[in-house]
N, CA, C and O atoms as a MOPAC input file, in Angstrom:
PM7 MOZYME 1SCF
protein

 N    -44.21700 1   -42.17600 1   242.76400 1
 C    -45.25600 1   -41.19000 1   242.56500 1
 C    -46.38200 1   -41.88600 1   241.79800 1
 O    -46.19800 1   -42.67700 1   240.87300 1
 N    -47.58000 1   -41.50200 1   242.28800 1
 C    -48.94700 1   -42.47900 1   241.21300 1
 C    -48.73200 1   -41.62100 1   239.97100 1
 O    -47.83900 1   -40.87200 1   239.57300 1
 N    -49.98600 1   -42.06300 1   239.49700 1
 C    -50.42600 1   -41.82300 1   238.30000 1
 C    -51.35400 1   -40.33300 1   238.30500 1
 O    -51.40200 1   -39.33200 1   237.59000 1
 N    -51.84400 1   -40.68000 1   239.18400 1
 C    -52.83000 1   -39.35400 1   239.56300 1
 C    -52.24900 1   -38.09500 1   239.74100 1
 O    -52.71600 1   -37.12000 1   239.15200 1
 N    -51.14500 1   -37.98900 1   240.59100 1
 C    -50.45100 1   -37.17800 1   241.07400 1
 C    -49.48100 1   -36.65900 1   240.03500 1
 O    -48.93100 1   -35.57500 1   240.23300 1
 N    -49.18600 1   -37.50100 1   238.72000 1
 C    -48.43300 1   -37.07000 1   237.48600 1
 C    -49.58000 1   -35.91600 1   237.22300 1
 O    -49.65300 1   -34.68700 1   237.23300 1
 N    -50.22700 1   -36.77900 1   237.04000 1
 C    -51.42800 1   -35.85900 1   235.94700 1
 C    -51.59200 1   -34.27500 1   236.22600 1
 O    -51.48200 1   -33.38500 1   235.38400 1
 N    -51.87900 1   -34.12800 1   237.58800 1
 C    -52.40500 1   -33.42900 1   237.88700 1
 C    -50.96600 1   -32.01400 1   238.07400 1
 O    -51.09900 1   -30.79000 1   238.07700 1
 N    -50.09100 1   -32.60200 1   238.16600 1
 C    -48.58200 1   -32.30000 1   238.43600 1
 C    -48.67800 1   -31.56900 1   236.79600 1
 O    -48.68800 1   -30.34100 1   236.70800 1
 N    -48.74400 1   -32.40900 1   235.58500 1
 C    -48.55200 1   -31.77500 1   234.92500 1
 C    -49.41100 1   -30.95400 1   234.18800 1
 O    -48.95600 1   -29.94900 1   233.64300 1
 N    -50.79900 1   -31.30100 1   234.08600 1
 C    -51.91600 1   -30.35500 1   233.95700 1
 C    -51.54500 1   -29.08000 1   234.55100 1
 O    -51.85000 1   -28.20800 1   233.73700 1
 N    -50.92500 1   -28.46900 1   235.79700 1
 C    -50.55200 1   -27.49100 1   236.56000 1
 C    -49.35900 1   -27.13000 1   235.73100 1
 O    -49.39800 1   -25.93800 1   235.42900 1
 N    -48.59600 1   -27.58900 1   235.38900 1
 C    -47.51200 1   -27.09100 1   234.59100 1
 C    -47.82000 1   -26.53400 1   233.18400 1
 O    -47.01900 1   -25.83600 1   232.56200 1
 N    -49.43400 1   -27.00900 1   232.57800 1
 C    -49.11000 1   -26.94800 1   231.39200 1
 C    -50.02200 1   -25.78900 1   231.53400 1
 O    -49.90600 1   -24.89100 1   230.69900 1
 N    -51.09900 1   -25.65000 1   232.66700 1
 C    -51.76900 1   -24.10400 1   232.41000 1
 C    -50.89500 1   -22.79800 1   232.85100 1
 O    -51.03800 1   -21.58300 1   232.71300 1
 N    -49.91600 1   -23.65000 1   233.45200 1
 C    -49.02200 1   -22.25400 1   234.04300 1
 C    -48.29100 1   -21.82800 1   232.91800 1
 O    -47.97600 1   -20.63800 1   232.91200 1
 N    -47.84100 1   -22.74500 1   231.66400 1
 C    -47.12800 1   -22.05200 1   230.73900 1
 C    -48.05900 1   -21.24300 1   229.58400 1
 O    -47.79600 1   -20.25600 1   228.89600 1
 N    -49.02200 1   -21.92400 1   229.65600 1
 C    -50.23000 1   -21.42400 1   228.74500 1
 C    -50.36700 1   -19.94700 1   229.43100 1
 O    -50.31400 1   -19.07900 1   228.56000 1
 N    -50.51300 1   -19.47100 1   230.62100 1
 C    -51.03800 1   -18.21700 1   231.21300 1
 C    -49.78800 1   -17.23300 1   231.13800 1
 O    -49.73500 1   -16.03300 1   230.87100 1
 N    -48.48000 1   -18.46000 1   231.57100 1
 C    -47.34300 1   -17.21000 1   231.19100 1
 C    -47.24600 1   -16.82900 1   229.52700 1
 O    -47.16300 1   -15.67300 1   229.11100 1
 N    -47.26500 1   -17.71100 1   228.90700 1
 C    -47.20300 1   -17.58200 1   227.35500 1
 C    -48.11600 1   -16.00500 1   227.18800 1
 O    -47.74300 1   -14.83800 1   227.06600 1
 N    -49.22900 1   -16.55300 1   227.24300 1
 C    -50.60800 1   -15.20100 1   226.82100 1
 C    -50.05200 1   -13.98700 1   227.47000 1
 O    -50.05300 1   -12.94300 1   226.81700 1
 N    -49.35000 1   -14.00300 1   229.25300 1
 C    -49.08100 1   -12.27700 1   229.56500 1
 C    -48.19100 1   -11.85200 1   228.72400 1
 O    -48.13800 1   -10.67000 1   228.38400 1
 N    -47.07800 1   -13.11100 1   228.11900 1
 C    -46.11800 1   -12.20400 1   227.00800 1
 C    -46.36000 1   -11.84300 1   225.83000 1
 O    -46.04900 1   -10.75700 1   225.33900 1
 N    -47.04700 1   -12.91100 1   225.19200 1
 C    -47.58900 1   -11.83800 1   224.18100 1
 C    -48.91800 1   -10.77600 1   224.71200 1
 O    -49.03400 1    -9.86300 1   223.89400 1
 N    -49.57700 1   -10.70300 1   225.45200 1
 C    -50.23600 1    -9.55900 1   225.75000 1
 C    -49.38400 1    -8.33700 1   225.83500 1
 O    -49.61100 1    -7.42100 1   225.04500 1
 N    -48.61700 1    -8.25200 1   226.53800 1
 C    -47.16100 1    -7.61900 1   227.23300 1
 C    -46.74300 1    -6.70300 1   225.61800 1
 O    -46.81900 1    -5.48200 1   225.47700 1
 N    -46.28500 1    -7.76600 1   224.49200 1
 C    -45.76400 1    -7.79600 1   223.39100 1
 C    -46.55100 1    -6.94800 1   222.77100 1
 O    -46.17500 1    -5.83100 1   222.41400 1
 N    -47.52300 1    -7.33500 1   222.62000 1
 C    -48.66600 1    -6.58500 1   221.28300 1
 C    -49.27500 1    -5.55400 1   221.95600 1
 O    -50.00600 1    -4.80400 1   221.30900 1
 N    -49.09200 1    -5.35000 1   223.28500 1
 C    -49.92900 1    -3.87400 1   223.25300 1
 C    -49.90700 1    -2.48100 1   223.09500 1
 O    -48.80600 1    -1.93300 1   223.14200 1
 N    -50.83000 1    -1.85900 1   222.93200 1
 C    -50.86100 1    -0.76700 1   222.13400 1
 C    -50.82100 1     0.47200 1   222.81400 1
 O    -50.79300 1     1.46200 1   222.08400 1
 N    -50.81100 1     0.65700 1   224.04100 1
 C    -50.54700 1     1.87400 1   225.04700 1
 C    -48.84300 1     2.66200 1   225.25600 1
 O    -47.93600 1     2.67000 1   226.08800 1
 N    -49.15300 1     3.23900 1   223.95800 1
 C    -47.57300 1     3.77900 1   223.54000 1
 C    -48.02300 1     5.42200 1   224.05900 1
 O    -48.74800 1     6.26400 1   223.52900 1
 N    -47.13100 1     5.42500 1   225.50000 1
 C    -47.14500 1     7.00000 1   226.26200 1
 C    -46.83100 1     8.03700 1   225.69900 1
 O    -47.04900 1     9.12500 1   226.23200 1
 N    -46.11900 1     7.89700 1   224.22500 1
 C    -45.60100 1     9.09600 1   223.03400 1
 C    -46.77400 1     9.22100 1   222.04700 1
 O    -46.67800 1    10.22300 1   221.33900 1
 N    -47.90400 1     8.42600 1   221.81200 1
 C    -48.68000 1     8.45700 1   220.56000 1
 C    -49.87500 1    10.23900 1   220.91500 1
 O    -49.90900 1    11.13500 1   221.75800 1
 N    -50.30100 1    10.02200 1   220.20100 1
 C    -51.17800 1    11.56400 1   219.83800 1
 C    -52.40400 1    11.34300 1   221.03700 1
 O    -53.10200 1    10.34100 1   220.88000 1
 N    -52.63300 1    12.01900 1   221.94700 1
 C    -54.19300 1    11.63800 1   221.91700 1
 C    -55.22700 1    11.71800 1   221.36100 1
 O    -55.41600 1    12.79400 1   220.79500 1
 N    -56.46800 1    10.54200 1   221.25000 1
 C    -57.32500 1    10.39800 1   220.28300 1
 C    -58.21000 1    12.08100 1   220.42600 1
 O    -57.92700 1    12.93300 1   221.26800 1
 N    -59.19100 1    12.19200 1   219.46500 1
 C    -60.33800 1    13.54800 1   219.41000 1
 C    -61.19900 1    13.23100 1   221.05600 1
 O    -61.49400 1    14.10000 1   221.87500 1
 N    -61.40900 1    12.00000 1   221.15600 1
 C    -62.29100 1    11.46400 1   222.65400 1
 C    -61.47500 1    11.79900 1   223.68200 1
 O    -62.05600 1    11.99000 1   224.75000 1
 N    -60.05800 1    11.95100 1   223.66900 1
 C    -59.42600 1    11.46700 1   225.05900 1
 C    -59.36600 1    13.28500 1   225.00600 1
 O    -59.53000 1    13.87200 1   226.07600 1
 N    -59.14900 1    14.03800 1   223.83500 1
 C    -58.48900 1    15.72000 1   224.14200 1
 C    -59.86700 1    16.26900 1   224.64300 1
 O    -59.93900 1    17.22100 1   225.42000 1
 N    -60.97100 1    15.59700 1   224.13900 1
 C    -62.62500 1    16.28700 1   224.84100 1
 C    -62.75700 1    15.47100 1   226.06400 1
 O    -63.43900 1    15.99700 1   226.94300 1
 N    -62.37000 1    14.55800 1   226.26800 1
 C    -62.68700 1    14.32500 1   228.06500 1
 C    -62.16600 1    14.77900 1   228.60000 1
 O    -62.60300 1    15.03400 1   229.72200 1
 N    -60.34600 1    15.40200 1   228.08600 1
 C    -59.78200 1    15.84200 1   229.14300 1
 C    -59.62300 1    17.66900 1   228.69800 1
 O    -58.54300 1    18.25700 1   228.64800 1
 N    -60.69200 1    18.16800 1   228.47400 1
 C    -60.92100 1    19.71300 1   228.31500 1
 C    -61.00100 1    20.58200 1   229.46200 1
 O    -61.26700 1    20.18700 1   230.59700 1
 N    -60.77300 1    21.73500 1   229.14700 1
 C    -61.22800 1    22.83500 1   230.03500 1
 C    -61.75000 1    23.98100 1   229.26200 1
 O    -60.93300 1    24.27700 1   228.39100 1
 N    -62.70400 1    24.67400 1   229.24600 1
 C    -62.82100 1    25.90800 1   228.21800 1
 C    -63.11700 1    26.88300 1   229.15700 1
 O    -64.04300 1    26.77500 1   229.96100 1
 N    -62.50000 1    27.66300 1   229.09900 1
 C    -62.19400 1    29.39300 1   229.98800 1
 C    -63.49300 1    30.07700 1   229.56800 1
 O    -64.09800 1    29.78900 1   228.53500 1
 N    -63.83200 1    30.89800 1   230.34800 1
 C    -65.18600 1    31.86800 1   230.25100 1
 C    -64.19500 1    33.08200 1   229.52900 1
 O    -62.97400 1    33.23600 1   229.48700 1
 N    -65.28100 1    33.80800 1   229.02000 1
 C    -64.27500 1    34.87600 1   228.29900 1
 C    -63.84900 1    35.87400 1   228.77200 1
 O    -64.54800 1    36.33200 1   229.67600 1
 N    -62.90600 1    36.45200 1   228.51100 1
 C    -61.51700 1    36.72900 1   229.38800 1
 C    -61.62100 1    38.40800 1   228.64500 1
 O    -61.97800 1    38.58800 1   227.48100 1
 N    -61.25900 1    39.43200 1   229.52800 1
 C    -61.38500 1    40.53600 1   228.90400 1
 C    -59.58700 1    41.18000 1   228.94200 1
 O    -59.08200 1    41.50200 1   230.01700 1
 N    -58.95300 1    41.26200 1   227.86300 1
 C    -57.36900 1    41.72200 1   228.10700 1
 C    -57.40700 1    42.96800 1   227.77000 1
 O    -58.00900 1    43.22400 1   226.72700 1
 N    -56.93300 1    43.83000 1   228.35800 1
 C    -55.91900 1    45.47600 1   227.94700 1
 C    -54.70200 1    45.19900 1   226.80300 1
 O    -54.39500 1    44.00700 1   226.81800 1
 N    -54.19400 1    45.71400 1   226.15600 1
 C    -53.71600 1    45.27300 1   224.91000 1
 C    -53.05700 1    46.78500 1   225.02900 1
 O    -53.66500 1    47.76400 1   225.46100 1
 N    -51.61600 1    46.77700 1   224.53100 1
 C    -50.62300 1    47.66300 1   223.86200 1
 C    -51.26500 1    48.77900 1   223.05000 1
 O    -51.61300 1    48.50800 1   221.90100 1
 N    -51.44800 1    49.93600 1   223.49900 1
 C    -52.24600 1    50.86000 1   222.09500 1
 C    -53.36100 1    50.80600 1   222.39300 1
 O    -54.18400 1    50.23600 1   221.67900 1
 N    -53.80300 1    51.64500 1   224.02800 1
 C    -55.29900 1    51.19500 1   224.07400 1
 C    -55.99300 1    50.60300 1   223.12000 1
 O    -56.47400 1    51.25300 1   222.19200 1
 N    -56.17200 1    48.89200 1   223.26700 1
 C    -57.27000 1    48.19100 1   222.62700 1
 C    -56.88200 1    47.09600 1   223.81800 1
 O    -56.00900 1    46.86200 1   224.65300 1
 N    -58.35900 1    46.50400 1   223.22200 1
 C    -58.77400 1    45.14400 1   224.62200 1
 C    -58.93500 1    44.17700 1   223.66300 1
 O    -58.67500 1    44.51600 1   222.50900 1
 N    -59.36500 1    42.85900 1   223.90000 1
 C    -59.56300 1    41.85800 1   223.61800 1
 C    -60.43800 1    41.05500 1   224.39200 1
 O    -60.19500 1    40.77000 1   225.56500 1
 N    -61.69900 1    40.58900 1   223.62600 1
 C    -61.97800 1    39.92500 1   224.52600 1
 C    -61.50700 1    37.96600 1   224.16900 1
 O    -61.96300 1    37.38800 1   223.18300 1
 N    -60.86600 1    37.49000 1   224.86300 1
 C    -60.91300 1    35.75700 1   224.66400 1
 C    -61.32400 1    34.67700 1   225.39800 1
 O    -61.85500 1    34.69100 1   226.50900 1
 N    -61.01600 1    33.63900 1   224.63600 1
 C    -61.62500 1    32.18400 1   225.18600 1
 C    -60.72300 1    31.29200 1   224.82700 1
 O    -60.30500 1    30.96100 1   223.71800 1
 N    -60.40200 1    30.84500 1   226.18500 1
 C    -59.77900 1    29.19300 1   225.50300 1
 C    -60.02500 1    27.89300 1   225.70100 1
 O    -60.76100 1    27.42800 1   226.57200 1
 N    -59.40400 1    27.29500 1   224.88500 1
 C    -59.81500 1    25.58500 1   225.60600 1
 C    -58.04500 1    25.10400 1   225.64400 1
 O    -57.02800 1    25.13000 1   224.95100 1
 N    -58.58800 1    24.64600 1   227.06400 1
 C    -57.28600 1    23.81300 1   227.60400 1
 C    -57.51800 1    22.54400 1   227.91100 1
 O    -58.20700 1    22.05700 1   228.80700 1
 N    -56.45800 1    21.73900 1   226.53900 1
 C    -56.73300 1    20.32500 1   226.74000 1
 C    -54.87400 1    19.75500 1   227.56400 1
 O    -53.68300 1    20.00800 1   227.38700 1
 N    -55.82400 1    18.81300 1   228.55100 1
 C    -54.32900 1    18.54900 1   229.43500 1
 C    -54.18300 1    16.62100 1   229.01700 1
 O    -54.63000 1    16.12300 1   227.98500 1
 N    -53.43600 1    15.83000 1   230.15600 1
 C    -53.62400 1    14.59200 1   229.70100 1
 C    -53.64600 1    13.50500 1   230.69700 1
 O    -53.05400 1    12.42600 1   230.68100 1
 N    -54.53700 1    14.06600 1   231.65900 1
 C    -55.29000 1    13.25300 1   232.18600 1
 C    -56.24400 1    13.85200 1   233.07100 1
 O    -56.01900 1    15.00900 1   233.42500 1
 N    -57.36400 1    13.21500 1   233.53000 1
 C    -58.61100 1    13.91300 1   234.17700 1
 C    -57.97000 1    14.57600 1   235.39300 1
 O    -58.65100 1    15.58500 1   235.58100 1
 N    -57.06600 1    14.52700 1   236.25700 1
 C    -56.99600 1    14.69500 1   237.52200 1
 C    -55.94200 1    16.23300 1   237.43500 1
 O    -55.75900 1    17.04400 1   238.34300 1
 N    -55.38500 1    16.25600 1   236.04700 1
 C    -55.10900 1    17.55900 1   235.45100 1
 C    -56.28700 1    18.77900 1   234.92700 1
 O    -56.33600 1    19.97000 1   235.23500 1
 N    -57.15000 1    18.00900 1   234.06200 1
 C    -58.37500 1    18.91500 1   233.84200 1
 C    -58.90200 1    19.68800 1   235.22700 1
 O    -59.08300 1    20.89500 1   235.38900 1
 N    -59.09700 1    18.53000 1   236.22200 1
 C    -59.28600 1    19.51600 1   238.00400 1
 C    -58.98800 1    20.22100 1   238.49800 1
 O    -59.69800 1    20.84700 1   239.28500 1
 N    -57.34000 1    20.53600 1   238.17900 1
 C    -56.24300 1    21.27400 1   238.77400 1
 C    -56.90700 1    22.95700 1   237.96600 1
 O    -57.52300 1    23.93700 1   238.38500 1
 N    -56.24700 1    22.44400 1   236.43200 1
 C    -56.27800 1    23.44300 1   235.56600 1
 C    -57.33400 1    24.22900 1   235.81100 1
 O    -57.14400 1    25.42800 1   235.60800 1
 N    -58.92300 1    23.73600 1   236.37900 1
 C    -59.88000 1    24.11800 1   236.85100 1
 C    -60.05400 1    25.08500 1   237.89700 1
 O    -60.75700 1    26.09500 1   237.86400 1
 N    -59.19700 1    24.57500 1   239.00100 1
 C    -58.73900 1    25.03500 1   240.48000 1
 C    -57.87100 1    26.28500 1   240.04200 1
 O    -58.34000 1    27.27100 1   240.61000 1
 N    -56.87900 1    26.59800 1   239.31800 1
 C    -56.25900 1    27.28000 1   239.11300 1
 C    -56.42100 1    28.68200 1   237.69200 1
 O    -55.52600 1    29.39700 1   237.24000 1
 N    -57.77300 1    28.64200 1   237.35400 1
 C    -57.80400 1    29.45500 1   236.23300 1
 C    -57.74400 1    30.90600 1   236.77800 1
 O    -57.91900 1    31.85900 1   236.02000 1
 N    -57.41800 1    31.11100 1   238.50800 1
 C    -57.18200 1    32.86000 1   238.48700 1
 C    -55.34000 1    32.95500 1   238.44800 1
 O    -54.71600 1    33.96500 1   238.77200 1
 N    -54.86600 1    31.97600 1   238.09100 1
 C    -53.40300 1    31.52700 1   237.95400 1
 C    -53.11300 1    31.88100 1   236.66800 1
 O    -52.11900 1    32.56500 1   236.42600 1
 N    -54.09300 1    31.38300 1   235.53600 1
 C    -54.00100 1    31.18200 1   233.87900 1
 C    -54.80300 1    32.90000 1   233.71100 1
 O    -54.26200 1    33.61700 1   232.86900 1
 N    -55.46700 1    33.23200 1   234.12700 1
 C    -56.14600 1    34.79700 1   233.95300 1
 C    -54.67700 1    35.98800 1   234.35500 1
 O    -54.35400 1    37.05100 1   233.82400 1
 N    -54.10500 1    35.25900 1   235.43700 1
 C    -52.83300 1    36.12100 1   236.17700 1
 C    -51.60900 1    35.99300 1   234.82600 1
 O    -50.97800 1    36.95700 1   234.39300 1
 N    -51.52600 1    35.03600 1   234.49100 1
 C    -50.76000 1    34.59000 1   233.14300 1
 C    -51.04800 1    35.63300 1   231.96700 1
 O    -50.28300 1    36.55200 1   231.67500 1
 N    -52.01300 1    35.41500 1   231.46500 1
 C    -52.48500 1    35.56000 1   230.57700 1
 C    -52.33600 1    37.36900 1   230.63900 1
 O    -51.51700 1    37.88100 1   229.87500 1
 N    -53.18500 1    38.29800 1   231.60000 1
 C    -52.99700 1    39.63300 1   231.46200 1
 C    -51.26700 1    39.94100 1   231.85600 1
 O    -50.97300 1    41.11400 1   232.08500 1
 N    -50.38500 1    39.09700 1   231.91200 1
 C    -49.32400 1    39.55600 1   232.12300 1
 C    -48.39100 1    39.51700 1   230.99600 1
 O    -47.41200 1    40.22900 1   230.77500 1
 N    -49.08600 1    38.15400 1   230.05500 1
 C    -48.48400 1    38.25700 1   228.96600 1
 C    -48.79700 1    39.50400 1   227.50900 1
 O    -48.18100 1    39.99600 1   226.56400 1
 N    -49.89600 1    39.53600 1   228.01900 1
 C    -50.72700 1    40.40600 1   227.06400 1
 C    -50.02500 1    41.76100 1   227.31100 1
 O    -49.73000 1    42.37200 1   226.28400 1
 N    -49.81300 1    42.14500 1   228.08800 1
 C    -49.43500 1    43.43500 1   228.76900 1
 C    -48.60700 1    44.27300 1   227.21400 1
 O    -48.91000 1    45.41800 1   226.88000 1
 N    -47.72400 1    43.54700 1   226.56600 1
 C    -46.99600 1    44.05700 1   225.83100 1
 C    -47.13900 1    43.83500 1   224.49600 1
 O    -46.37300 1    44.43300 1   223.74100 1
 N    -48.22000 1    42.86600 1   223.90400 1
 C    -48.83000 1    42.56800 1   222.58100 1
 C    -49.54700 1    43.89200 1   221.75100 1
 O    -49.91100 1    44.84200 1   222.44300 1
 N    -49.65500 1    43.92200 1   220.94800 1
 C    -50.15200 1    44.78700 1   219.97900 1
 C    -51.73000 1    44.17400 1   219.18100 1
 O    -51.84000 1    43.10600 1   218.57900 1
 N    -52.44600 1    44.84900 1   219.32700 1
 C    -53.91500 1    44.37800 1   218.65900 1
 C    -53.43200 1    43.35500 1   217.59900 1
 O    -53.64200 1    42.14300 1   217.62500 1
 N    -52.52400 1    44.28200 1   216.35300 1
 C    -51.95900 1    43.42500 1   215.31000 1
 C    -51.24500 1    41.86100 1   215.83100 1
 O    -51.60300 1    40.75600 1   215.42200 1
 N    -50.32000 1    42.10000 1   216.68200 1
 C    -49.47700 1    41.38000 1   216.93400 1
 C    -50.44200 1    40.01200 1   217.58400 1
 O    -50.22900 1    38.82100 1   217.35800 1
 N    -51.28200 1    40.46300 1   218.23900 1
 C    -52.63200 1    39.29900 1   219.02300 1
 C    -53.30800 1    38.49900 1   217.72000 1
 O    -53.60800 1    37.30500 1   217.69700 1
 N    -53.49500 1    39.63900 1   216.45700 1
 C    -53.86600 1    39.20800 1   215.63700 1
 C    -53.08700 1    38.12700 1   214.41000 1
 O    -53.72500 1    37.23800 1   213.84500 1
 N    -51.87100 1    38.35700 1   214.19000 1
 C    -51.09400 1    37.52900 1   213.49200 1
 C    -50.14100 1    36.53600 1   214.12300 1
 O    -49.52900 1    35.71100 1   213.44300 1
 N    -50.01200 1    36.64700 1   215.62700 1
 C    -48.77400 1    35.64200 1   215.82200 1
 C    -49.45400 1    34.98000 1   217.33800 1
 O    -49.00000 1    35.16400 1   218.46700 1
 N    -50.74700 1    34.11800 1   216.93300 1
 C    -51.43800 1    33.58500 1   217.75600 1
 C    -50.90100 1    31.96700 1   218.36800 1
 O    -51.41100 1    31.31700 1   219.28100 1
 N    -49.76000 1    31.63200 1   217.54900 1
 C    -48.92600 1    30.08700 1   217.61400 1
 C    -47.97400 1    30.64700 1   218.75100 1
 O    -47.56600 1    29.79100 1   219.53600 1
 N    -47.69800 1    31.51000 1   218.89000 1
 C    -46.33700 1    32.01300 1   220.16600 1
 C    -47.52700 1    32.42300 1   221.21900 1
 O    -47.70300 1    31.43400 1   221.93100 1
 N    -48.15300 1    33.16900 1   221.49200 1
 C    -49.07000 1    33.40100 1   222.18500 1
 C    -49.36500 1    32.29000 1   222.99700 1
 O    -49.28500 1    32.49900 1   224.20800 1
 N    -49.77200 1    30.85200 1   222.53200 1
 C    -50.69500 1    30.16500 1   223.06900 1
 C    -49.26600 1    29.39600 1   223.61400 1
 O    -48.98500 1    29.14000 1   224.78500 1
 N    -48.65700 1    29.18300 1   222.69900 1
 C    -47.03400 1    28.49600 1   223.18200 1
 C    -46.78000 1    28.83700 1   224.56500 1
 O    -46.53300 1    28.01700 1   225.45000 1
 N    -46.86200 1    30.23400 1   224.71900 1
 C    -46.21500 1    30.91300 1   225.75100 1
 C    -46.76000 1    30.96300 1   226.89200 1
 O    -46.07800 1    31.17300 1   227.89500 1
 N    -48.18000 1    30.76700 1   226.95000 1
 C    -49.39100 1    30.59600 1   227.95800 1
 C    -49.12200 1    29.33300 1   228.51200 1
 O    -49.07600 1    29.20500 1   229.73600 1
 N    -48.84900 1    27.92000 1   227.37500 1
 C    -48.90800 1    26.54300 1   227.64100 1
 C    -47.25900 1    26.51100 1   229.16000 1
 O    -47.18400 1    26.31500 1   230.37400 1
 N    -46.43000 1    26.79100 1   228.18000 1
 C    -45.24600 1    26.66400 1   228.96500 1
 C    -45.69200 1    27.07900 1   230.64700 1
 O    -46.05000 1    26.36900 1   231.58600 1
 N    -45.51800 1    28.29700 1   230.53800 1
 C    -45.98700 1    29.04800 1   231.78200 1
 C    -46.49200 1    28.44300 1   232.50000 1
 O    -45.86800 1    28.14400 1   233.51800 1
 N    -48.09100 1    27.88700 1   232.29500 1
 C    -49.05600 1    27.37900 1   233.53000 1
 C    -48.61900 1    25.86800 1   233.59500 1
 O    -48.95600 1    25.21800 1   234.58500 1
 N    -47.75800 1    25.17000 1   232.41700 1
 C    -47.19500 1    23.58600 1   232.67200 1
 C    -46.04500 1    23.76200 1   234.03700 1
 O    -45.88700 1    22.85600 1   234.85500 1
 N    -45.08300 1    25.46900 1   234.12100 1
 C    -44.61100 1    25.12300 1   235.42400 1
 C    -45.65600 1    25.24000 1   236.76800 1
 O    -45.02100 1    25.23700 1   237.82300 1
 N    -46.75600 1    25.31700 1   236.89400 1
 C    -46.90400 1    25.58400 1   237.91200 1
 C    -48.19900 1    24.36500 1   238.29800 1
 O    -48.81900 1    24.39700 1   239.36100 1
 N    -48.42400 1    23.37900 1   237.26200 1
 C    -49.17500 1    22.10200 1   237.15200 1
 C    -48.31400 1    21.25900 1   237.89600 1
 O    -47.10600 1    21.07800 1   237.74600 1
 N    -49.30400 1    20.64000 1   238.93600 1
 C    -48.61200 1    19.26000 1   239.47800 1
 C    -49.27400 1    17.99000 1   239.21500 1
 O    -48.76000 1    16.90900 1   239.50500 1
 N    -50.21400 1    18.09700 1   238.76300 1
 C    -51.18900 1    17.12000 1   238.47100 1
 C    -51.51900 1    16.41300 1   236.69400 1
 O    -52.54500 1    15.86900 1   236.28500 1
 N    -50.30700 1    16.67700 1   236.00300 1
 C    -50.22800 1    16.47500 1   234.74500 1
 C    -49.74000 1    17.99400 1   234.11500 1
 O    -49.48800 1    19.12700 1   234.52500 1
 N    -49.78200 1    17.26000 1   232.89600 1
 C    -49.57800 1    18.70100 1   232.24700 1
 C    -50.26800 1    19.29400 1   231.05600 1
 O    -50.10000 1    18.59800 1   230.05500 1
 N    -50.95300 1    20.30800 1   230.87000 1
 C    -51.16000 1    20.97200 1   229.55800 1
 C    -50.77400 1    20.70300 1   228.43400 1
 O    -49.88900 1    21.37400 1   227.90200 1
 N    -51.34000 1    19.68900 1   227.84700 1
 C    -50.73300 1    19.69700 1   226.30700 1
 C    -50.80900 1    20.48600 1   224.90700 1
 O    -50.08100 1    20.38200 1   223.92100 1
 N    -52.18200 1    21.49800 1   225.19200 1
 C    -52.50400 1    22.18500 1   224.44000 1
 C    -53.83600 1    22.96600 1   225.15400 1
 O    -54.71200 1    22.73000 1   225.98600 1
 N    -53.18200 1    24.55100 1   223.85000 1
 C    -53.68200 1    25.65700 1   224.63000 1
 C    -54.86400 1    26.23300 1   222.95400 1
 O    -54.28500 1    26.58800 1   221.92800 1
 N    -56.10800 1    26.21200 1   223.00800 1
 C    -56.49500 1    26.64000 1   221.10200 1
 C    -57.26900 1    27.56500 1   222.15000 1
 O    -57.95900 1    27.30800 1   223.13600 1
 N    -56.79500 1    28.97100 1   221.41100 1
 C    -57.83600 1    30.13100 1   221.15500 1
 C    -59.53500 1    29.79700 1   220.73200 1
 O    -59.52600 1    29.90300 1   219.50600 1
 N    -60.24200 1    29.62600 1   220.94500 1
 C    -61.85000 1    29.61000 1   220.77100 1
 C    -62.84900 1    30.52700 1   220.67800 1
 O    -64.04600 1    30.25500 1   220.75900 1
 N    -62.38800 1    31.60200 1   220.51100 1
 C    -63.23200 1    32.81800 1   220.73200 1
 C    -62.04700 1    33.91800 1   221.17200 1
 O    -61.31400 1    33.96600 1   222.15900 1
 N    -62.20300 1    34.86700 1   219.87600 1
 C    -61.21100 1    36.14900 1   219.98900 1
 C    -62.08600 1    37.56800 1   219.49700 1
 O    -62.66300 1    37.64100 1   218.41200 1
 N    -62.06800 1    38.34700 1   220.22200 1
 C    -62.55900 1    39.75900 1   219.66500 1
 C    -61.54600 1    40.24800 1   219.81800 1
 O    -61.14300 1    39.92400 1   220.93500 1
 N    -60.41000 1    41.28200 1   219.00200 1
 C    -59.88400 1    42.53900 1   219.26100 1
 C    -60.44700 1    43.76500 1   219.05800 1
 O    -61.21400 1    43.93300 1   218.11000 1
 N    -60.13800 1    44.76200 1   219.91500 1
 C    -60.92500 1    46.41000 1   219.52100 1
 C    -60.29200 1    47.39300 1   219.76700 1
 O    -60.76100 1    48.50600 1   219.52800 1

């Protein structure tokens, strides 16, 4: 074998370990952990906010609300979009049996109960969170 043909033989060997080296630690150190929080940027790109919603309420009274539905990824925000006479169908069905009071103090089960619901019927990601934004009771 020449001389030339070493060289070049091992120059090729030595960028190939150099390039495998870097994907493992790239591989190693990165930071795209699928359990972490999403950032304030990623829950506002991936928003939806409902027009306000008029509910019948337990004890003749209505409500009027608003929500924002943050999901976790854009192609979910679309869906959730496509489907808000799904989340309106939800929503007056859950309400059906709430109490003005009850709308008024136990708003963490409420939104819980909305999230679950429309996450079965999401195919395109899922709902990670459901925040009240605007509430009138009367």
């Amino acid at each position: 074998m020449n001389a030339k043909l070493f060289k070049i033989l091992l120059i090729s060997l030595v960028i190939i370990a150099i390039v495998g080296l870097g994907a493992i630690i790239f591989i190693l150190l990165n930071d795209d952990d699928p359990d972490r929080e999403p950032t304030i940027d990623e829950q506002i790109a991936y928003s939806f906010t409902t027009e306000e919603i008029n509910i019948d309420l337990k004890g003749n009274s209505f409500a009027r609300i608003q929500f924002n539905i943050i999901t976790n990824s854009s192609d979910a925000t679309e869906e959730i979009e496509k489907r808000q006479f799904q989340f309106k169908n939800l929503l007056i069905k859950e309400s059906v049996d709430v109490t003005a009071s009850e709308l008024q103090s136990d708003l963490e089960e409420f939104e819980m109960n909305l999230k679950n619901k429309m996450n079965e019927l999401m195919t395109e990601g899922e709902i990670t969170d459901i925040y009240i934004v605007s509430k009138i009771v009367q």
